[in-house]
N, C-alpha and C positions, 0 to 999 in steps of 0.2 A: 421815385418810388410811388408807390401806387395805392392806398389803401383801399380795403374792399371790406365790409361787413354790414351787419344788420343792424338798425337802427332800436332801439332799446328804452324801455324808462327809466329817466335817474328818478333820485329821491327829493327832486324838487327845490332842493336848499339852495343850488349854486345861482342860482338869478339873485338871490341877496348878499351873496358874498360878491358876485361881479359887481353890484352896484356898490358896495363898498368897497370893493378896493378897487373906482374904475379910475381913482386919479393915479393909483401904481401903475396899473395897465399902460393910459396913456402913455406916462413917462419913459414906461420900457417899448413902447409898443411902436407912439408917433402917433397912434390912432385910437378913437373913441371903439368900444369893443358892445357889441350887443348883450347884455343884461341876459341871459341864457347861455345854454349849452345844448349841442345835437348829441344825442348820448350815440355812442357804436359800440356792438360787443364785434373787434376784430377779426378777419378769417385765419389771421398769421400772427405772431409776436412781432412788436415794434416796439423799440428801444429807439429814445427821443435821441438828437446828435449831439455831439460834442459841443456844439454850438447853439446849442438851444438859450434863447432868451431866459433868466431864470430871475426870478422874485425872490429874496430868501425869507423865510419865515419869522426874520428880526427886521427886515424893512416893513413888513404891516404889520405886526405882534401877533404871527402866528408860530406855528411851532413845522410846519410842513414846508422844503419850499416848493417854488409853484415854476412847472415849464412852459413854458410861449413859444412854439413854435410856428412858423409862419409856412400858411400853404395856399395852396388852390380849390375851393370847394365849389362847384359848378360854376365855375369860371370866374369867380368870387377871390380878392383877396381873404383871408380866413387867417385863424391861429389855432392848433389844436394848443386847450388848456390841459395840463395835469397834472398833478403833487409828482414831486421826485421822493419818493420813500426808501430810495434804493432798492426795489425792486426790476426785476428784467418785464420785458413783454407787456 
């Protein structure tokens, strides 16, 4: 699958939360993850997969938990980060 959208401002907080929780990252990940996020508001709904790497919100003390999915980003191994709220899209 193919993602496509425009690139977007977040609200700046997540480079301190990636740096806190990069020794979780690692451990699910295998890899050191960059301290940032590329924000994108999507052209389509995307629903993470069954298999998404997940974090749960009692392995760091949060209350969210958090999905790792692994991709391609300009030819870049990459991870889209995002809470599972239970929400779609």
């Amino acid at each position: 699958m193919r993602l496509k959208g425009q690139v977007t401002t977040g609200m700046g907080e997540i480079s301190q939360w990636m740096d806190k929780l990069k020794d979780f990252y690692h451990r699910k990940t295998g890899t050191l993850l960059f301290p940032g996020t590329l924000n994108l508001t999507l052209e389509q709904d995307f629903s993470a997969p069954d298999d998404a790497l997940r974090l749960e919100g009692a392995d760091y003390g949060g209350s969210v938990p958090i999905l790792l999915i692994p991709c391609l980003f300009e030819g870049r191994q990459a991870f889209i980060v995002r809470t599972d709220k239970g929400e779609a899209g």
